[in-house]
N, C-alpha and C positions, 0 to 999 in steps of 0.2 A: 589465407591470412586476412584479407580486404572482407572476407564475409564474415570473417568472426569479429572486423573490428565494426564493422556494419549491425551486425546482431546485438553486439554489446551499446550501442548508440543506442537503439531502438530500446532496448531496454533500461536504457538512461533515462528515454522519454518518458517511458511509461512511468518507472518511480516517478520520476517527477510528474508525472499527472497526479500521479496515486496520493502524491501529496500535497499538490494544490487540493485535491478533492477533501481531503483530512483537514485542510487548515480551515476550508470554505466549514467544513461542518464544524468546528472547534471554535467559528465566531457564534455558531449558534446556541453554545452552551449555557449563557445568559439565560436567553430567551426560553431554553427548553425549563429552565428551573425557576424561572419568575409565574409559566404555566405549569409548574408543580409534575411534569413530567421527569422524575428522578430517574428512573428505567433508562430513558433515552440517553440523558445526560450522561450518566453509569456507564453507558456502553462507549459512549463517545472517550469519555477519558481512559478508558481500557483501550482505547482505538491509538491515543494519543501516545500512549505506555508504549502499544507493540511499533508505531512507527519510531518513535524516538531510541530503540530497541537495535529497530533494522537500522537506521542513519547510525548507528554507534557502529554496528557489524560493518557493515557500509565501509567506514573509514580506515576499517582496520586491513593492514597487506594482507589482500586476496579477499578481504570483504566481498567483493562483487560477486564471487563463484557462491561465498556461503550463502549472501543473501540471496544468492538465485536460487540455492537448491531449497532452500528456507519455504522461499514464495512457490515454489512449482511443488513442494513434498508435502509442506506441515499445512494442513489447509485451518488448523486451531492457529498459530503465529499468524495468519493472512489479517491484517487489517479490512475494515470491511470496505474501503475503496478496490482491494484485489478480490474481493468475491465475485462471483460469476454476476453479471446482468439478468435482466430480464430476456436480453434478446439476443441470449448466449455468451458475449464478448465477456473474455476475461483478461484483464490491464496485464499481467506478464507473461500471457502465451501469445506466441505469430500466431498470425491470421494465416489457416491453410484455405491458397486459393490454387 
C-alpha cells in the first residue's frame, strides 16, 4: 500500500512538471505569432485544449487511474510536455534503474 501511495506521488510530480512545462510554453504564444509563426502557436493551443482536458479528467472520482491510463496508452491525447525527450526520459514512466 506505502508503494502505491509512493508511485501515485511521483506521478503527481510529474503532471505537475508537465504542466509547468505547458504553462512556460503558453507564455510564448504572443511572441510565436508577433513572429508570424502560426504552426507553432497552433500546436501550442492544441497543447493547452489536451492538458486542460486531462486537469478536467483529473478531478473527476478515479480521474487519476483514467488519466494515467490516458498518458501511458493514447500517445495522440499526450501533450507534448509527456512526449519522449531527446535523451529517452519520458515525464509519466518510472525510471528503470
Amino acid at each position: 500500500m506505502k508503494k502505491r501511495i509512493k508511485n501515485l506521488k511521483k506521478f503527481t510530480r510529474r503532471i505537475g512538471k508537465g504542466m509547468n512545462v505547458e504553462f512556460k510554453e503558453t507564455i510564448e504564444i504572443p511572441s510565436l505569432l508577433i513572429h508570424k509563426e502560426y504552426r507553432k502557436a497552433g500546436a501550442q493551443v492544441v497543447d493547452i485544449v489536451k492538458m486542460t482536458g486531462l486537469a478536467i479528467i483529473w478531478i473527476v472520482p478515479g480521474g487519476a487511474v483514467i488519466t494515467a491510463m490516458i498518458l501511458k496508452f493514447s500517445h495522440k491525447m499526450r501533450p507534448s510536455a509527456f512526449h519522449p525527450k531527446e535523451d529517452g526520459e519520458v515525464l509519466n514512466e518510472d525510471k528503470k534503474s
